[in-house]
N, C-alpha and C positions, 0 to 999 in steps of 0.2 A: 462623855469624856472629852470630846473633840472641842465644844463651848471651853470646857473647864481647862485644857490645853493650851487655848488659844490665850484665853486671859493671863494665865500665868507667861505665856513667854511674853506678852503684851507689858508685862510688872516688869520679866527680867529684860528687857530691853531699857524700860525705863531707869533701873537700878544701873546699869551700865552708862547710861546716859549722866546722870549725876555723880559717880563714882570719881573724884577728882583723881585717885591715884592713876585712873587706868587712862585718864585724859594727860595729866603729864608724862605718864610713863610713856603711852604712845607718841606724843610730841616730841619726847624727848629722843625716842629712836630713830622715827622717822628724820629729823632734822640731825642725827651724826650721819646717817645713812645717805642724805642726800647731800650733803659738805663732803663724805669720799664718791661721791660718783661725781661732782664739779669737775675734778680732772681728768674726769675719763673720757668727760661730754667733751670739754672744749678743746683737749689737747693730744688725744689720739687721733689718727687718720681714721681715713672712710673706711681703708680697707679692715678695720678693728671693729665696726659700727656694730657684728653682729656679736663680736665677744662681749662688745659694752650691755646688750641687750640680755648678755648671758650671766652678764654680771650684776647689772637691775635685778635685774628677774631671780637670782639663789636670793640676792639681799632683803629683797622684800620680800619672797619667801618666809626666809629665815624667821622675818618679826612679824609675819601675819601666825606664822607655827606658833610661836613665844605668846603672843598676845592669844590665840586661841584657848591654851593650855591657862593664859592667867586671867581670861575671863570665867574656866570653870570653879577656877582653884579658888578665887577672890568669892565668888557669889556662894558657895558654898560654906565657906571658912567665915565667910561674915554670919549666916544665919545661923550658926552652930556654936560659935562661940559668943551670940549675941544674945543664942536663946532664943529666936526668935520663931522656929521650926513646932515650938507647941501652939503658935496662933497658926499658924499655916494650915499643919495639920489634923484641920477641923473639918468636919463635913460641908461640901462635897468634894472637897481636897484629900489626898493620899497621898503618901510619902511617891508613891508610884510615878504618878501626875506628877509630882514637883519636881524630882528627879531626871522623868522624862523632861521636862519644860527647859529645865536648867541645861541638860545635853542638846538639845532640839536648837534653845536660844544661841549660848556659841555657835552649834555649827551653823545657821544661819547667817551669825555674825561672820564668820571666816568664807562661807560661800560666796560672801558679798564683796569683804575684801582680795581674796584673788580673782573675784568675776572683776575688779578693777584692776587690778596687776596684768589681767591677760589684756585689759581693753589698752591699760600704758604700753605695755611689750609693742601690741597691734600698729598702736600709733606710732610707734619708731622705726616700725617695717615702714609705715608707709611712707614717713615723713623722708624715710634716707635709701625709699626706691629698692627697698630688700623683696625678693618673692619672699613671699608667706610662708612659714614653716611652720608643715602641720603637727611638729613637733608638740607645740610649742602648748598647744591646746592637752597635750597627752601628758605631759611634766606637770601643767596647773591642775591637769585631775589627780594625778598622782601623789599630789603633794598636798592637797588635799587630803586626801587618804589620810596620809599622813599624819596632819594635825588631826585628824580626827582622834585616830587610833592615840595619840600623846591626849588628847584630851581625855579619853575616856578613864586613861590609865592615872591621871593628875587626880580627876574626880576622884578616882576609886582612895588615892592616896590618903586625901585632904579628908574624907570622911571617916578613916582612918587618924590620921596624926593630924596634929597642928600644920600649920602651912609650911614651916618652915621646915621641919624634917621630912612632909610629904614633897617638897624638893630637892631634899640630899637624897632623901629613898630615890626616888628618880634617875638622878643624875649618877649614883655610885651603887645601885644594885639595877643593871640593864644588862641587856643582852651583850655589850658587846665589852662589859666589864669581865663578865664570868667567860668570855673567848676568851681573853686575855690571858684570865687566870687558868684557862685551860690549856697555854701554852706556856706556862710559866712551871705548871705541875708537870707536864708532859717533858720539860727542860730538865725539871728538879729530878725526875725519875731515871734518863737516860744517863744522866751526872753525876746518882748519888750510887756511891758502891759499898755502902752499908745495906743490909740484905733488909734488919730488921724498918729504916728508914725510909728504906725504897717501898717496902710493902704499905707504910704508912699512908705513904704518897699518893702511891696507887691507888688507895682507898679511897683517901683527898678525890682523890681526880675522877673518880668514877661519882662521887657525889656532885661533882660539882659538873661532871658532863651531863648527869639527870636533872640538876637546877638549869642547864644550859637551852636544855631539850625544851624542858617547858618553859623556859620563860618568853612571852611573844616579844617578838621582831616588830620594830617601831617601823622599816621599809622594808616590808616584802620584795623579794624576788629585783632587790636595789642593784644587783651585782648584772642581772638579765637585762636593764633596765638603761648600764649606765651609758651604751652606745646614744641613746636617744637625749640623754641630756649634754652629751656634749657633741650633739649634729644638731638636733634638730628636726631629725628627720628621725618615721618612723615605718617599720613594716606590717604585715599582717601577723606575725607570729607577736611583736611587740604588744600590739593590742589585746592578743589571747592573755599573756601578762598582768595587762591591766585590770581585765574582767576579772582574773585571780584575785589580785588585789583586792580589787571591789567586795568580792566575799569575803575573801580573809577581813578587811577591814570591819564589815558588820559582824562575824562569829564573835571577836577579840572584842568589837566594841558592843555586843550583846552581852558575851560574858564580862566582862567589869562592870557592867550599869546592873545585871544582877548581884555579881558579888556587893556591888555600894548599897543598892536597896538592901538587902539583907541586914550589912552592917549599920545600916540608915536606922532600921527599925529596930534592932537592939542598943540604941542609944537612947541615954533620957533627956528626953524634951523637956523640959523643967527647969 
């Protein structure tokens, strides 16, 4: 399996490679992203140097997350709707293998780009004489995590719908849509002084606090978390946090890579 693993992400790295969309698209972020940090560099004081570092650092975040999530979503969506998954899925190939490969290949791909984001940050500590903040190292795992768990979730979408509705799925049935709405039912009910309405509500609210319940959290334990993203610095109890995360991140992204497989194999390749 480990031969037949390797080769496949050795294919999807290539397929990334040629992918022209993912090549402009990354261009094109990274160059808005570095036109608004131009005046942060040359026109903020010293004493700002480590909010600029704090502000590189979500930014490039942000579109290593985005690019992680649309390297699953693209390589997926291309071989599905191209048909191309019945040559694939020939011996000693498995949808298993492929599936693995294509999770495997991202997250490698995103390892790589924040193992450069931590090395940029480093260099601005040192360039502008900042002590190191061991923070800094515990945000780039975390966020991590992160894309991971969005990636896993984009996979499961895209093998599901078209790309484009596995992105509005996304973006308007999450976790912190169905909060919302569970203050908005929870508003509706204290408000409404109609008995038979209220009850209705209530009912609303009680389904959508058991959709709330299970639906996973894209940042674990984000609220415990957020001392350390805006110091820098971090404790012992922070770290226990992380190791949470860490698990949580492989259950959620175990379960979606089986529910994809599943749904992988009741699709016709043909």
């Amino acid at each position: 399996m480990l031969p037949q693993l390797a080769a496949n992400i050795s294919v999807n790295f290539k397929f990334y490679k040629r992918n022209r969309l993912l090549f402009v698209a990354s261009i094109f972020i990274i160059g808005v992203l570095g036109l608004s940090a131009i005046p942060a560099l040359l026109f903020l004081s010293k004493t700002k140097h480590l909010d600029i570092i704090k502000m590189i650092f979500s930014s490039l975040s942000s579109f290593i997350t985005i690019f992680t999530a649309a390297l699953g979503l693209l390589f997926i969506s291309y071989h599905l709707r191209n048909r191309t998954t019945k040559m694939v899925f020939t011996k000693p190939c498995s949808p298993d293998v492929w599936l693995l490969s294509t999770l495997l290949s991202a997250a490698i791909a995103s390892l790589l780009f924040f193992a450069g984001l931590f090395s940029i940050c480093s260099f601005f500590f040192l360039v502008w004489k900042i002590p190191f903040q061991w923070g800094i190292i515990y945000v780039t795992a975390n966020n991590f995590l992160h894309a991971i768990i969005i990636l896993s979730f984009i996979m499961f979408l895209t093998v599901l719908f078209h790309p484009v509705l596995a992105v509005l799925f996304f973006f308007i049935f999450n976790e912190s849509t169905f909060y919302s709405l569970k203050l908005l039912l929870a508003s509706g009910v204290k408000a409404s002084g109609d008995r038979p309405l209220a009850s209705a509500l209530q009912l609303l609210k009680r389904v959508v606090d058991l959709i709330y319940m299970i639906t996973p959290t894209i940042e674990p334990f984000s609220e415990r978390m957020s001392s350390v993203y805006s110091s820098f610095r971090t404790s012992a109890e922070d770290w226990e946090y992380l190791f949470l995360a860490f698990i949580y991140t492989i259950v959620v992204t175990g379960f979606f890579s089986l529910l994809s497989l599943y749904f992988l194999k009741k699709k016709r390749h043909i």
